[in-house]
C-alpha positions in Angstrom: -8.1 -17.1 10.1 -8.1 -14.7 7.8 -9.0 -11.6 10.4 -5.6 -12.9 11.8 -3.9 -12.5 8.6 -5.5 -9.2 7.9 -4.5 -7.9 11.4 -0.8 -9.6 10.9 -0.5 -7.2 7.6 -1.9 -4.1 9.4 0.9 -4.7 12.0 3.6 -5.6 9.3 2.6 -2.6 7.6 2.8 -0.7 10.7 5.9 -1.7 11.9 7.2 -1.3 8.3 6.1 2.5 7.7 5.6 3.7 11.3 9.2 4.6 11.4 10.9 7.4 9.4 9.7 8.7 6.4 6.5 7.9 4.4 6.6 5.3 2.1 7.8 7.0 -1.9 5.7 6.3 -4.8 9.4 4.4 -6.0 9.1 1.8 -3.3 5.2 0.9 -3.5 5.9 0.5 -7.4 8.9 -1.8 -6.3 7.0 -3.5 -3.3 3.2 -4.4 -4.7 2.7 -6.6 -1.1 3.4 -3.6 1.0 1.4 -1.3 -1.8 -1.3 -3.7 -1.0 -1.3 -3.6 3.0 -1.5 -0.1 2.6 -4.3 0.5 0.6 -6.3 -2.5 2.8 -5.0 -0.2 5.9 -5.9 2.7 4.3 -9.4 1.3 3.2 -10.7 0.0 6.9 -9.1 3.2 8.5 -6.4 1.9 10.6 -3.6 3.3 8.7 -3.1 7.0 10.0 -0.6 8.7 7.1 -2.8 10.2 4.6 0.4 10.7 2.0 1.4 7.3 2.3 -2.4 6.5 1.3 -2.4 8.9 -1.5 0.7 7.7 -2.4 0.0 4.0 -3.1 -3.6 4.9 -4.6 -1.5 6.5 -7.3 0.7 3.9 -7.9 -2.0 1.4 -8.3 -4.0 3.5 -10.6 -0.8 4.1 -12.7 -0.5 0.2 -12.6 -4.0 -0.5 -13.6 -3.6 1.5 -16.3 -0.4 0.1 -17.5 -2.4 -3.0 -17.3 -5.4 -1.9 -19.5 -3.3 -0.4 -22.2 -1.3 -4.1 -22.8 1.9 -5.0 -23.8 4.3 -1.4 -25.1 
């Protein structure tokens, strides 16, 4: 079951990104589900644009660090 939902998010991701433009650092800090399909892609080496890669790791470093400093 959950190879089925890992391989549904690699498509959803794919459909999602494989047209146009790279994903922007604005919409993976708006959009932490597709952030996250990325990075999983990105991690098992199915997902094929390095800048869209580089792109969410930044923004989830930037968020974990938001997250470690607490509350502004």
């Amino acid at each position: 079951m959950k190879r089925a939902a890992g391989t549904s998010a690699i498509l959803l991701t794919i459909l999602v990104t494989g047209c146009g433009q790279p994903a922007g650092k604005a919409e993976l800090k708006s959009d932490p589900k597709l952030r996250s399909q990325i990075l999983a892609a990105c991690a098992d080496g199915t997902h094929t644009d390095a800048q869209e890669c580089s792109n969410a790791k930044a923004i989830e470093n930037a968020d974990k660090l938001d997250r470690s400093l607490g509350p502004k």
